[in-house]
N, C-alpha and C positions, 0 to 999 in steps of 0.2 A: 504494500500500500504506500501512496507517495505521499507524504505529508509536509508542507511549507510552512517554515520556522521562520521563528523572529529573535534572531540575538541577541543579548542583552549580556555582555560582557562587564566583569568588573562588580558585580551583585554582593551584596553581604552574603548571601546566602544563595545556594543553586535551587531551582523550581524548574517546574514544567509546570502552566498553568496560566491560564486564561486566553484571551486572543486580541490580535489588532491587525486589524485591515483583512479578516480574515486566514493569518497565519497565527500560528502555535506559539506562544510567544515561552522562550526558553532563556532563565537570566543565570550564567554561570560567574562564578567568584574568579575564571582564571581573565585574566587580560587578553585585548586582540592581537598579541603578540608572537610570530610563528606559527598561526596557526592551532596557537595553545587555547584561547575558547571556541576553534570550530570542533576541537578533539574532546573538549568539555563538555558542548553541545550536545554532540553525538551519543556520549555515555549517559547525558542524563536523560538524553529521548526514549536509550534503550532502558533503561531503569524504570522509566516511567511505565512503557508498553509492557514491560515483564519480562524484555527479551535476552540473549545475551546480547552484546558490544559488536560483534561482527556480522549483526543480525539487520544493524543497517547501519548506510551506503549514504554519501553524499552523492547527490545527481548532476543537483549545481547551484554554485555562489559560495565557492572557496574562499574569494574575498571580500565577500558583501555578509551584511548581517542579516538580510533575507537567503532562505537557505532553500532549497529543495530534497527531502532526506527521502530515501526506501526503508519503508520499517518491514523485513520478512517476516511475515507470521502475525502482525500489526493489525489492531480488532479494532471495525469501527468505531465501536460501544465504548472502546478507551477512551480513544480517543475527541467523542465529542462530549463524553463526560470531564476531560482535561481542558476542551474548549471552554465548558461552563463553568469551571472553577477558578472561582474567586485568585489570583495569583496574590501574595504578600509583598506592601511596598518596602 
């Protein structure tokens, strides 16, 4: 399933939770440095869906904080219940 993220680098704290402009909005602690919050990103998408880490794929926007991900094995139902929650500012 493909699901498009919204990075949010740099967070007190990592979530997956809530949405804007229609993408997933994912806010990890590490910085947009090397690539270090697209890899943060990643892990926490996969944590949220249940999956393992190599369960998904970036598609595209290696350097953009709009993201395009494959979640294998990735359940509607997660996922639009991660759209409707509440995300912490």
């Amino acid at each position: 399933m493909k699901v498009t993220i919204r990075v949010r680098p740099g967070a007190r704290h990592t979530s997956v939770a809530g949405e804007r402009d229609g993408a997933l909005v994912v806010r990890v602690t590490a910085r947009a440095v090397q690539g270090q919050a697209t890899e943060a990103a990643l892990a926490a998408v996969a944590q949220a869906f249940g999956v393992r880490r190599r369960a998904v794929t970036l598609v595209t926007g290696a350097t953009s904080r709009t993201k395009v991900v494959d979640v294998d094995g990735g359940v509607p139902a997660v996922l639009d219940a991660l759209l409707a929650r509440q995300s912490p500012t």
